[in-house]
KEZADREN-450964 format. One record per residue: residue number from 1; residue in three letters; chain; x negated, y, z negated of N, C-alpha, C in turn. Coordinates in steps of 0.05 Angstrom, whole numbers. Example, Ala and Ser with C-alpha at 12.3 -4.5 7.8 and 13.67 -1.06 7.14 Angstrom:
REM residues 2
   resi   resn   chain    neast   nnorth      nup   caeast   canorth     caup    ceast   cnorth      cup
      1    Ala       A     -264     -114     -156     -246       -90     -156     -264      -66     -156
      2    Ser       A     -257      -45     -142     -273       -21     -143     -258        1     -157
***
This chain:
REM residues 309
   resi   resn   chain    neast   nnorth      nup   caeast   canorth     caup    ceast   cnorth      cup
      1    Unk       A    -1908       41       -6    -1879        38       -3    -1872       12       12
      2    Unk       A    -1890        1       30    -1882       -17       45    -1889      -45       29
      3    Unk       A    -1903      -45       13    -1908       -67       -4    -1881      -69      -25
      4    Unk       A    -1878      -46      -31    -1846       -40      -49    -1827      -55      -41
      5    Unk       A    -1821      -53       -9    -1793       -56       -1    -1794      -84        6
      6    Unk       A    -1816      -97       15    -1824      -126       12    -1819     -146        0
      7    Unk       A    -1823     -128      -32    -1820      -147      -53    -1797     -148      -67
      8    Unk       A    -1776     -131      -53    -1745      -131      -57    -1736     -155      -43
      9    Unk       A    -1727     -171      -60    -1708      -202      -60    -1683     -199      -49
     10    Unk       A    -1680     -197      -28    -1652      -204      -10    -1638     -228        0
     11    Unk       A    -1629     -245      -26    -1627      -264      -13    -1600     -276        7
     12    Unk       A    -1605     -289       28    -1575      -296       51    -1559     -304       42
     13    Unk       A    -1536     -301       66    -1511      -309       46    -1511     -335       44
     14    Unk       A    -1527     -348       67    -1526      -379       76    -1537     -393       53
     15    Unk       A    -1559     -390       39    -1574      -392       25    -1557     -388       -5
     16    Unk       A    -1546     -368      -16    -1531      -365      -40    -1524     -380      -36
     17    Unk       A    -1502     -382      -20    -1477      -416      -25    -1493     -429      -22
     18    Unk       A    -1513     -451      -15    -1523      -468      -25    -1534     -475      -50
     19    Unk       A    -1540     -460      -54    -1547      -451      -88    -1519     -458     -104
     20    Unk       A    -1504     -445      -95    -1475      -449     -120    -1464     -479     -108
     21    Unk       A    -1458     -496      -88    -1453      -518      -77    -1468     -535      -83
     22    Unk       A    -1495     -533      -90    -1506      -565      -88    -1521     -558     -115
     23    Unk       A    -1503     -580     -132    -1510      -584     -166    -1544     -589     -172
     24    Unk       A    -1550     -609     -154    -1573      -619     -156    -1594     -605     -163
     25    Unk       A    -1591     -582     -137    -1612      -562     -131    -1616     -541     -150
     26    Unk       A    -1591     -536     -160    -1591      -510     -180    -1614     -524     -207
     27    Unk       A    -1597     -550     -218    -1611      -557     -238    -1640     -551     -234
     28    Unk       A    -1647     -563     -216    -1670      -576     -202    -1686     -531     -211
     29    Unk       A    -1672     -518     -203    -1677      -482     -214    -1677     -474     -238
     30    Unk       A    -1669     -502     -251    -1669      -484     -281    -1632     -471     -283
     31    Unk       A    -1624     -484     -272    -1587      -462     -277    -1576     -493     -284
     32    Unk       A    -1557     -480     -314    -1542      -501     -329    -1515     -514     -308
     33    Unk       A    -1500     -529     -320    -1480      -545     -312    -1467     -555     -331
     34    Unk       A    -1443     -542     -329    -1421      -546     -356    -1393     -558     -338
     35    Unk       A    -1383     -585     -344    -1360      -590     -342    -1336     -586     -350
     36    Unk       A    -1317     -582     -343    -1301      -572     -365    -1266     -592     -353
     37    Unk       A    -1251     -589     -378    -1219      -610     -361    -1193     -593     -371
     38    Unk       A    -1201     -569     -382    -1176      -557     -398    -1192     -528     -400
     39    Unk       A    -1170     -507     -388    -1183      -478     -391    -1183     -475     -419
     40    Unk       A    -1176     -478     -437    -1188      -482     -464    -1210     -483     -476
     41    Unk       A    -1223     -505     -464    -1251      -511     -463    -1269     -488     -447
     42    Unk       A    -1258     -474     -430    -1277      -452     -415    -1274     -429     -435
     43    Unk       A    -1251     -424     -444    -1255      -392     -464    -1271     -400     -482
     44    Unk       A    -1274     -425     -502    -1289      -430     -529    -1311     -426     -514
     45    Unk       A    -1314     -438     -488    -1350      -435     -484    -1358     -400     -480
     46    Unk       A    -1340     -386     -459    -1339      -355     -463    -1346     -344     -492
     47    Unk       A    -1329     -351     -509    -1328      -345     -543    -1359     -339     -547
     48    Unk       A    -1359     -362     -542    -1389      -375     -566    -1413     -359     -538
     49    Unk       A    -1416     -342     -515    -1434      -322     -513    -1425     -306     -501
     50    Unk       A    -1404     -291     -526    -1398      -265     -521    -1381     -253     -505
     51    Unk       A    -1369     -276     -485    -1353      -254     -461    -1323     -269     -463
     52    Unk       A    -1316     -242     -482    -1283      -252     -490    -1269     -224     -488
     53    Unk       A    -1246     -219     -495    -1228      -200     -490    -1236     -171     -513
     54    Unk       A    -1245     -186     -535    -1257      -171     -559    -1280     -163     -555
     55    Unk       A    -1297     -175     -537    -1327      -159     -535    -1312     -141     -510
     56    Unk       A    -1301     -151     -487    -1285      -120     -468    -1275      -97     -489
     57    Unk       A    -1264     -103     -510    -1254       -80     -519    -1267      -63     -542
     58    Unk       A    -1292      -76     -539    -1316       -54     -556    -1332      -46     -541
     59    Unk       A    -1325      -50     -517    -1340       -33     -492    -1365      -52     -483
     60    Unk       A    -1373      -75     -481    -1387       -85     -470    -1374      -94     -453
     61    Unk       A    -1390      -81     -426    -1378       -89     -402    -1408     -107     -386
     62    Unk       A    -1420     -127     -400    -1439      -147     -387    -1426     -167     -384
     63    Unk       A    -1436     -179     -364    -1406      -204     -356    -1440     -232     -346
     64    Unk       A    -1427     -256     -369    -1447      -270     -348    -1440     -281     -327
     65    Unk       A    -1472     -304     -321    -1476      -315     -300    -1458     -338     -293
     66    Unk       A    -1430     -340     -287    -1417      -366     -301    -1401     -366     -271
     67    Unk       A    -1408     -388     -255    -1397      -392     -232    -1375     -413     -221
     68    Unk       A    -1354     -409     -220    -1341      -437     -221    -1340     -446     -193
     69    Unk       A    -1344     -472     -193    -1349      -491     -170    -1324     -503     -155
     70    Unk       A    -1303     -499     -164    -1273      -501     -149    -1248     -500     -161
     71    Unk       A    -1230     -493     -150    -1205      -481     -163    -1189     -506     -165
     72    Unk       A    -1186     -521     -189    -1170      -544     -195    -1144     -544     -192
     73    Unk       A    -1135     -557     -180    -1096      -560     -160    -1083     -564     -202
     74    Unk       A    -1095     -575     -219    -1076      -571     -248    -1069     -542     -250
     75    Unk       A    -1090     -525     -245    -1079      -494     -259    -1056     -489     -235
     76    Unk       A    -1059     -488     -214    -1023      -488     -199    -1009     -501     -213
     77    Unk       A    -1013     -540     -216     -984      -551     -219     -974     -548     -256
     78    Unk       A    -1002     -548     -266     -989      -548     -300    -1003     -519     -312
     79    Unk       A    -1031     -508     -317    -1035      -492     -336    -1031     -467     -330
     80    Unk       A    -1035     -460     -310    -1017      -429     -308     -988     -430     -309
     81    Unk       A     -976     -443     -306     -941      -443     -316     -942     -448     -351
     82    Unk       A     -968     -453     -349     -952      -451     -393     -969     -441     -402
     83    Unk       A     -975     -419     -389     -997      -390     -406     -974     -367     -399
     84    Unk       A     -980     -354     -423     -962      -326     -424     -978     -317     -393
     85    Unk       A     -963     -296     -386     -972      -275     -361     -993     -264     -377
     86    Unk       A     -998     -257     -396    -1021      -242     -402    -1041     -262     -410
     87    Unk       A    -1039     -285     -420    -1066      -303     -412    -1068     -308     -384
     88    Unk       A    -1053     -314     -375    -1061      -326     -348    -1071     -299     -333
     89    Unk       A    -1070     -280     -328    -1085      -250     -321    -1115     -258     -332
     90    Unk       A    -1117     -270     -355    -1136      -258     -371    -1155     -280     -360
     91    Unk       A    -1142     -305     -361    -1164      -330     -357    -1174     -318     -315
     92    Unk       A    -1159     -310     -304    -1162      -312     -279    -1182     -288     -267
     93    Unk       A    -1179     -263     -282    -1207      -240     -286    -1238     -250     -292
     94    Unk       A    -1224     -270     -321    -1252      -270     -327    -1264     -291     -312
     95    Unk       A    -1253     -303     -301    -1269      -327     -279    -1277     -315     -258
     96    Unk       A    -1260     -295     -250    -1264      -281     -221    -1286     -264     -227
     97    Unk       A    -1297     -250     -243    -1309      -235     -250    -1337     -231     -238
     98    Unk       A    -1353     -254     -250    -1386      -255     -260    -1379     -260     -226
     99    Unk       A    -1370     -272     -205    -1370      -285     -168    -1365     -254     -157
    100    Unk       A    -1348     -243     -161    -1347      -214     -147    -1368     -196     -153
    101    Unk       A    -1378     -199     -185    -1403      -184     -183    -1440     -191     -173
    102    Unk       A    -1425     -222     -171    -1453      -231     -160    -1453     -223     -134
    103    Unk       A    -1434     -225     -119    -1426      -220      -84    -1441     -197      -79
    104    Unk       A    -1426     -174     -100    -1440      -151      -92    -1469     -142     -105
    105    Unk       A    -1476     -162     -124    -1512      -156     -129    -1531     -168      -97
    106    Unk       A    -1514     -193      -89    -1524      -186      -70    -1526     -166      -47
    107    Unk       A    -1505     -158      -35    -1502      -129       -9    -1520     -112      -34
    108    Unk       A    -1520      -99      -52    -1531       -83      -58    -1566      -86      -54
    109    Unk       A    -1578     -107      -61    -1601      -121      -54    -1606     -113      -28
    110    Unk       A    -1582     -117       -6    -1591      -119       19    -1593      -81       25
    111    Unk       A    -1577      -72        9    -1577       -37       10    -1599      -21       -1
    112    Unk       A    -1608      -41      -10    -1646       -22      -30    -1662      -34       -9
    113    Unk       A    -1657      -62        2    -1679       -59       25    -1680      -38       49
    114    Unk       A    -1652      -29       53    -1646       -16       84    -1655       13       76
    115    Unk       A    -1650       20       46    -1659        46       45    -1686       57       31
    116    Unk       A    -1705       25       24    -1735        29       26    -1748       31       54
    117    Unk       A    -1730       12       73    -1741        11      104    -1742       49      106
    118    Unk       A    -1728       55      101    -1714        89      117    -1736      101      109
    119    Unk       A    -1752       92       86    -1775       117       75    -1800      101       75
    120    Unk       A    -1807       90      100    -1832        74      105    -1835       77      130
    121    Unk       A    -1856       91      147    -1865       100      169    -1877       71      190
    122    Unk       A    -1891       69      172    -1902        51      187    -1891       11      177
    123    Unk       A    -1877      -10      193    -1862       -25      184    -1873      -59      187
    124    Unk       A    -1876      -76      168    -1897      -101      176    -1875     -114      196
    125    Unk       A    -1882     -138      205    -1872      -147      226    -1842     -169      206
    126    Unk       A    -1857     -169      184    -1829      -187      162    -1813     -173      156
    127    Unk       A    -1818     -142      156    -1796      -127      142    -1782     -112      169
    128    Unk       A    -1785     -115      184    -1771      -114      217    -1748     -129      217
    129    Unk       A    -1759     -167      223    -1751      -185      225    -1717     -188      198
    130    Unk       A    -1735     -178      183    -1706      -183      151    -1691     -165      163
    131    Unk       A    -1693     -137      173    -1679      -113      177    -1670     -122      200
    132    Unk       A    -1672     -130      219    -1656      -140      247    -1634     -162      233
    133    Unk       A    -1648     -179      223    -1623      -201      207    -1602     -196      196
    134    Unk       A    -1602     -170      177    -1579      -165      160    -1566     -142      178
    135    Unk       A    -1574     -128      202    -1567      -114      220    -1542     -132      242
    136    Unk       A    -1548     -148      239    -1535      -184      255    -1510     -195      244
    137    Unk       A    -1520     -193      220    -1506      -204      201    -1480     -182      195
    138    Unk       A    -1477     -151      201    -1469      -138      204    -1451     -125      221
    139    Unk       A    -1464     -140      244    -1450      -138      272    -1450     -104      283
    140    Unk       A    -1478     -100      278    -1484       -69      283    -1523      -79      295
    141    Unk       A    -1526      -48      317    -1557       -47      320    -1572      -42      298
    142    Unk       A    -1589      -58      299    -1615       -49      285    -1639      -22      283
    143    Unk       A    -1639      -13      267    -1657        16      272    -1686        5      283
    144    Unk       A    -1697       22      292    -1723        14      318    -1739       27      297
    145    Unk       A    -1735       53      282    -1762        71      272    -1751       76      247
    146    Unk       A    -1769       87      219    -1756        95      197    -1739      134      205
    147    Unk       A    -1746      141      232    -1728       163      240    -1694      162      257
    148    Unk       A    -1693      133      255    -1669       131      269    -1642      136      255
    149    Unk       A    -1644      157      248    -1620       162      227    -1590      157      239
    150    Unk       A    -1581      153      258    -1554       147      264    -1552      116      269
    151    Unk       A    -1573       94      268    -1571        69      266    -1576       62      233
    152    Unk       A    -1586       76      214    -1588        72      184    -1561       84      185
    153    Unk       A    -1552      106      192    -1522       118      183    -1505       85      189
    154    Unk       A    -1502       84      209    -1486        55      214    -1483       32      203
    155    Unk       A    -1515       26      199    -1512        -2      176    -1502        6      153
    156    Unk       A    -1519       29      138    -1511        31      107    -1480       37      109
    157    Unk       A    -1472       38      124    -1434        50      121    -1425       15      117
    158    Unk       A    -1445        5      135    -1432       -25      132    -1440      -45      103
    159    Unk       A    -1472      -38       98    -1475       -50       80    -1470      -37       47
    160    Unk       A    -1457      -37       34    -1449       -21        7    -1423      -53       -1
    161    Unk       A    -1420      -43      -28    -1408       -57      -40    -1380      -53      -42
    162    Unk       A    -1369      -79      -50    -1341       -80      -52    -1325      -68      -84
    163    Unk       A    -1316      -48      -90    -1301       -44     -124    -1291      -66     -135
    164    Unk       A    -1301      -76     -155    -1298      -106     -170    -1269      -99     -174
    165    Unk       A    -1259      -82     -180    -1229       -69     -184    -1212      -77     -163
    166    Unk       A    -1220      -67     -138    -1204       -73     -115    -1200     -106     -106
    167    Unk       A    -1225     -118     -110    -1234      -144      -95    -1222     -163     -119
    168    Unk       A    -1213     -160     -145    -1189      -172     -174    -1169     -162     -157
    169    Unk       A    -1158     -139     -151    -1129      -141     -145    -1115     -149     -122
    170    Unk       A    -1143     -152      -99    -1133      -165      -81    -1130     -198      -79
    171    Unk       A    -1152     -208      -88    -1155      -234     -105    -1114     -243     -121
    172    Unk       A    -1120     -232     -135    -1097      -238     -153    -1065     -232     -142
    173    Unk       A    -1064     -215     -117    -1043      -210     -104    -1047     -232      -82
    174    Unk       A    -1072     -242      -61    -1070      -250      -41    -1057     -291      -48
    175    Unk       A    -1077     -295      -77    -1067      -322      -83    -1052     -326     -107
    176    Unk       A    -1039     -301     -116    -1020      -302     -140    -1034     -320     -162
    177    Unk       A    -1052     -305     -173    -1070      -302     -192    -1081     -329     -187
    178    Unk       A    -1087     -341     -167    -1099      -368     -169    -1087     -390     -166
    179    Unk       A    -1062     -386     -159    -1038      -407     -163    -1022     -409     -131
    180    Unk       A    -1037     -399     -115    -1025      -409      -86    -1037     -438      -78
    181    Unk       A    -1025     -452      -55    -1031      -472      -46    -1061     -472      -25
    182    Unk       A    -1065     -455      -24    -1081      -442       -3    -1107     -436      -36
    183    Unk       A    -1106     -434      -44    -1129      -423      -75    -1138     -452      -78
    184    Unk       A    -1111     -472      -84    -1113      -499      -94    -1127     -518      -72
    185    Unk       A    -1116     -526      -50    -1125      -528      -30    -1154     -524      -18
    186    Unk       A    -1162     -497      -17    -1187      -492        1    -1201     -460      -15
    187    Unk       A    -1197     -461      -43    -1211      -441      -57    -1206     -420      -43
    188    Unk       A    -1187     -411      -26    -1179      -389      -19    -1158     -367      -28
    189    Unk       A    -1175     -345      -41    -1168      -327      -52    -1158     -296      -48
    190    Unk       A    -1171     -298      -14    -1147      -273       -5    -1140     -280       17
    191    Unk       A    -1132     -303       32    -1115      -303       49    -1117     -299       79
    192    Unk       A    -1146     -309       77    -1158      -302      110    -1151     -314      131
    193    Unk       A    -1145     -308      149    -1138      -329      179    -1152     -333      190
    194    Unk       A    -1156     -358      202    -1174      -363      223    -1151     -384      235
    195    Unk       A    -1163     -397      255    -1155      -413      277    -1171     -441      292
    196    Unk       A    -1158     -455      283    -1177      -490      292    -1155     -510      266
    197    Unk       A    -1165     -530      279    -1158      -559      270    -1165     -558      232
    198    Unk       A    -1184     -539      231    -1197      -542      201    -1176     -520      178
    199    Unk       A    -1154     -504      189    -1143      -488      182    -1128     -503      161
    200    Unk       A    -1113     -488      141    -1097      -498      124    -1061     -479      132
    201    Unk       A    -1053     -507      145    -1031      -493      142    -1007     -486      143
    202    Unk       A    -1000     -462      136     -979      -457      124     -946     -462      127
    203    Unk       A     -927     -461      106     -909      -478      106     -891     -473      128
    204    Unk       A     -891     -443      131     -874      -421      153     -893     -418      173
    205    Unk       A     -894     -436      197     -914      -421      210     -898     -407      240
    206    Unk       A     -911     -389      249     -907      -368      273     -909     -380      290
    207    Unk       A     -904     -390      305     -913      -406      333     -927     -388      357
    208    Unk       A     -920     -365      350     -919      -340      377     -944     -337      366
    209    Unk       A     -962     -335      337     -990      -331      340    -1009     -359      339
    210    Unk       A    -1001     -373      357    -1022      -398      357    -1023     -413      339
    211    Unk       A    -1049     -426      340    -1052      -459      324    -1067     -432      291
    212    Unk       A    -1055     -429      281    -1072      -404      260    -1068     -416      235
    213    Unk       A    -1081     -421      213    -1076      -421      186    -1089     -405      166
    214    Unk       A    -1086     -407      141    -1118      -390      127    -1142     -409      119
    215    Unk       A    -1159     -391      122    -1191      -402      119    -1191     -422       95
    216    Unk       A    -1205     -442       96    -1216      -456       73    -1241     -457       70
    217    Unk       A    -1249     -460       38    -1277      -449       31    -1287     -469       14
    218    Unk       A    -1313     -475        8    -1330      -501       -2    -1326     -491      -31
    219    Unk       A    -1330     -464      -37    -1324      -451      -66    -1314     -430      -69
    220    Unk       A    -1299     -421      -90    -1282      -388      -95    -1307     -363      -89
    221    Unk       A    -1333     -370      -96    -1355      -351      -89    -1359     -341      -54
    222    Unk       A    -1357     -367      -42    -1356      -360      -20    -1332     -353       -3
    223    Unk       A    -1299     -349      -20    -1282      -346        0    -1294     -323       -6
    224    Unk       A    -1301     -308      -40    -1299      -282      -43    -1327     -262      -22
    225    Unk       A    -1342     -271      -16    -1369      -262        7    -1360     -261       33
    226    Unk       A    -1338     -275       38    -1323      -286       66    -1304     -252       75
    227    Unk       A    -1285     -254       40    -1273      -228       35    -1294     -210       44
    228    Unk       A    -1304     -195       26    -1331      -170       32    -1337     -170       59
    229    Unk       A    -1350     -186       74    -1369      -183       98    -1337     -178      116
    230    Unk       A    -1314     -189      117    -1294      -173      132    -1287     -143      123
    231    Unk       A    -1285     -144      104    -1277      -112       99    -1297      -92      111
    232    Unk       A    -1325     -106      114    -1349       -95      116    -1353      -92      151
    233    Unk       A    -1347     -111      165    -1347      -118      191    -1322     -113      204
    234    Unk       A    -1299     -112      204    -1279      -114      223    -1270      -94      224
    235    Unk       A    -1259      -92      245    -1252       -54      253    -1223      -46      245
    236    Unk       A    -1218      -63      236    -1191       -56      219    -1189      -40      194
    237    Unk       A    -1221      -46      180    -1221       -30      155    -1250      -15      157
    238    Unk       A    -1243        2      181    -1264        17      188    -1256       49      170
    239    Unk       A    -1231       55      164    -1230        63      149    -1241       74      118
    240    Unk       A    -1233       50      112    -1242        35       77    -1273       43       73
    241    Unk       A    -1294       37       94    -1314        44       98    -1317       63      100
    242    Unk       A    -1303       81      114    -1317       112      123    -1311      125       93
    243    Unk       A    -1286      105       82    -1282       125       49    -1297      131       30
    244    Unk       A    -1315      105       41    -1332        88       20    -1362      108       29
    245    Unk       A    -1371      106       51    -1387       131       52    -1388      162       50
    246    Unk       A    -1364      176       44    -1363       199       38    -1363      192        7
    247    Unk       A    -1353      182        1    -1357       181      -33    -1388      184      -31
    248    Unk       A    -1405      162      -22    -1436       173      -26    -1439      192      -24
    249    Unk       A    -1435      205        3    -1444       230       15    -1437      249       -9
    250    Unk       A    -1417      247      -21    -1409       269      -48    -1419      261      -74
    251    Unk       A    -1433      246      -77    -1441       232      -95    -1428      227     -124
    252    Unk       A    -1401      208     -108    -1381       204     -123    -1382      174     -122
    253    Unk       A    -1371      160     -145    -1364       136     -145    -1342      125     -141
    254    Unk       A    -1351      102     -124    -1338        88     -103    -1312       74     -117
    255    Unk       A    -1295       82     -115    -1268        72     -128    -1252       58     -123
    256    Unk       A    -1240       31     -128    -1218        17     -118    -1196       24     -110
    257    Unk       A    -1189       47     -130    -1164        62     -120    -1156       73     -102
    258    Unk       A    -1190       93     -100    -1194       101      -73    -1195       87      -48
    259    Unk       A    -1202       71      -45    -1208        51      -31    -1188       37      -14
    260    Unk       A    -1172       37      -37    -1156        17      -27    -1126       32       -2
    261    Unk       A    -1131       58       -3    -1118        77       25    -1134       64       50
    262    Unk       A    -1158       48       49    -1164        33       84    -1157        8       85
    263    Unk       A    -1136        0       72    -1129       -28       72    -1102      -26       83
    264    Unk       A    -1093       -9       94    -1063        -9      107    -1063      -30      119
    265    Unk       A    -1082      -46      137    -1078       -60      159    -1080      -95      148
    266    Unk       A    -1092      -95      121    -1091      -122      108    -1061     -134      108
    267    Unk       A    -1044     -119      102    -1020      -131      105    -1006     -120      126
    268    Unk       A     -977     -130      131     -961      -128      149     -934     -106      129
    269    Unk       A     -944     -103      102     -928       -97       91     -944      -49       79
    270    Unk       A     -967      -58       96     -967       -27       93     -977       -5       74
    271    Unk       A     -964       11       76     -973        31       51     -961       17       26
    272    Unk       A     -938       -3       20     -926       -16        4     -940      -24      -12
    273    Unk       A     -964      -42        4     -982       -60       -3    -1002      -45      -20
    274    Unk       A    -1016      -23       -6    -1036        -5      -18    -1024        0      -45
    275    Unk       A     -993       13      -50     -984        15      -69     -990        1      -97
    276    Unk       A     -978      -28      -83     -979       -51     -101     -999      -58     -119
    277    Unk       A    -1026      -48      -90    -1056       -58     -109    -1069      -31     -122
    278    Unk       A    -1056       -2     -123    -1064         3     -136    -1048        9     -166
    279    Unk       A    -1033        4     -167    -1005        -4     -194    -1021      -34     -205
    280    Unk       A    -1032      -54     -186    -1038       -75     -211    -1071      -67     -220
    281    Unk       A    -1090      -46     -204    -1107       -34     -212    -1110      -15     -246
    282    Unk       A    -1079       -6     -241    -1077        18     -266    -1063       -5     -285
    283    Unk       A    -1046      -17     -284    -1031       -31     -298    -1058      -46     -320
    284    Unk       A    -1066      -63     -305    -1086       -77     -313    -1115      -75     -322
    285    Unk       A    -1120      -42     -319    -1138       -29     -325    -1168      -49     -313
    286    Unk       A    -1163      -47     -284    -1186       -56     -277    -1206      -39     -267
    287    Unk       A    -1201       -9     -273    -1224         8     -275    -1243        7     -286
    288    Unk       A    -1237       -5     -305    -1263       -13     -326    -1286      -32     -318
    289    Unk       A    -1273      -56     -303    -1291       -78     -290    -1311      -55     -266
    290    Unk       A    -1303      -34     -255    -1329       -23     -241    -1343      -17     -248
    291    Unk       A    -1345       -7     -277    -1375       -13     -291    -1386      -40     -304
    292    Unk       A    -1381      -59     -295    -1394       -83     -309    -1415      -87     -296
    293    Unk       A    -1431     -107     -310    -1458      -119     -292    -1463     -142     -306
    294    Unk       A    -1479     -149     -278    -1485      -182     -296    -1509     -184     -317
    295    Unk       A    -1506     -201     -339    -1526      -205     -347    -1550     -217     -342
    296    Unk       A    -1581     -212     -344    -1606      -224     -342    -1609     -246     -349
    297    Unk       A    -1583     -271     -351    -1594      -293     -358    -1588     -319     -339
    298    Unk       A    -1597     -336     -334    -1595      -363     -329    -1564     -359     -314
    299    Unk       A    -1561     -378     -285    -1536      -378     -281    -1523     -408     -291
    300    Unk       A    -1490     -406     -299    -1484      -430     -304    -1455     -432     -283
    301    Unk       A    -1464     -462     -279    -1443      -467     -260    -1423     -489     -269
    302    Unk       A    -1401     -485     -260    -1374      -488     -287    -1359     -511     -268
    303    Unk       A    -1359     -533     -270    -1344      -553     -258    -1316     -563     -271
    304    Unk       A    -1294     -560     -260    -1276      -577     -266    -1273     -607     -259
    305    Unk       A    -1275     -622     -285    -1265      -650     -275    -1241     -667     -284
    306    Unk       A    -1233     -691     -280    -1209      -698     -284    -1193     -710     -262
    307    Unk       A    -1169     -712     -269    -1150      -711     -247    -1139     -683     -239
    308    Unk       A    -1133     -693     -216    -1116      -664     -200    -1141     -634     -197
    309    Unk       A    -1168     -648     -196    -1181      -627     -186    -1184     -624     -159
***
């Protein structure tokens, strides 16, 4: 068993985004690089393997490896204003898609290691070392023995995945499907605050809460990992979590809808909000995206070029 849990691939978060950020390196792995200057050009390439609105509606829910490398300031100023609402939904899912489910192939990776650790008595000194790290990374203790059941209770509450359902409707509510200044700007897609000179920000600002703007991000992959590890870490949606572990405990699946009752505190706007995301959940039938997965092939990473990227 301890050789098992070894040879489970967990890879960092630090480490993924470099992988999706530096072109060179990916090639350099064997993962394609497609340019593209007109979302046009991104569905024909979708078309031509398979992941279009017509293979969703014959029930293939495999989504590829298709990563896009930054949110181009044109789809704010020109191509989402001249797509129907239901293309522009459609182009902004399927981009978001294959990054939310990679996010969470990874935490889940990190969740088969924590719960091979739990059924291995005796532990090498590497598989300690990985289990203290993602324990860190967690902002929780690390279990000492495979009997420490209330420090595995702790992490695994923390480490589980985000509902690709929930993490589209918050996405698409926080940057209005992709089209905020804050998306265009700094690939930021739900709207995170932080505080420093590096902030982006905003047009209204509060004075009474400091120098604050929202986070900017090197790629949409990483605001979306930035998303997760808060929901996952902050005690605001300590909640959302505990929901998210009784669903295990009942061995029920983990639901966006559900879910989205520990998010009161994401907005200032409340149960309203919860409302909201779960009406564009049912509306939009993004129940269905919780069963997708990615496909076994090659990742491709999707560049916009041109002007106004």
């Amino acid at each position: 068993m301890a050789m098992d849990a070894k040879r489970m691939k967990s890879f960092s978060l630090s480490l993924l985004l470099f992988f999706i950020s530096a072109q060179v390196q990916a090639a350099d792995r064997g993962w394609e690089h497609l340019t593209f200057s007109k979302p046009d050009e991104v569905v024909r390439f979708f078309h031509s393997i398979n992941y279009s609105l017509e293979n969703w509606q014959t029930g293939d829910r495999s989504v590829p490896r298709v990563y896009l490398l930054n949110i181009p300031d044109r789809w704010r100023t020109q191509y989402a204003g001249e797509l129907s609402t239901a293309d522009k939904k459609r182009y902004f899912f399927f981009m978001l898609a294959p990054m939310v489910l990679r996010a969470n192939e990874t935490i889940a990776r990190q969740r088969a290691f924590i719960e091979g650790m739990r059924q291995v008595k005796t532990w090498s000194a590497e598989d300690l070392q990985q289990l203290e790290g993602i324990a860190r990374e967690y902002r929780v203790a690390a279990p000492v023995s495979y009997s420490d059941a209330k420090a595995f209770s702790s992490l695994l509450e923390r480490v589980d995945v985000v509902p690709a359902s929930l993490a589209m409707a918050q996405a698409a509510i926080e940057s209005g499907w992709g089209t905020s200044r804050f998306a265009s700007e700094g690939n930021a897609l739900f709207g995170q605050w932080t505080w420093g000179e590096d902030a982006i920000v905003p047009e209204r600002v509060r004075t009474e809460l400091g120098n604050y703007g929202i986070k900017a991000f090197r790629t949409p992959f990483e605001s979306i990992t930035a998303y997760m590890h808060n929901l996952n870490t902050h005690q605001a949606y300590a909640e959302l979590r505990q929901l998210r572990a009784r669903a295990r405990k009942d061995n029920q699946a983990v639901s966006g809808t559900a879910l989205a009752a520990g998010l009161m505190k994401y907005s200032e706007r409340g149960e309203a909000y919860v409302k909201e995301l779960r009406a564009l959940i049912r509306v939009n039938q993004l129940r269905e995206v919780d069963k997708a997965y990615l496909r076994d092939t090659k990742a491709i990473l999707l560049e916009p070029v041109g002007e106004d990227v």
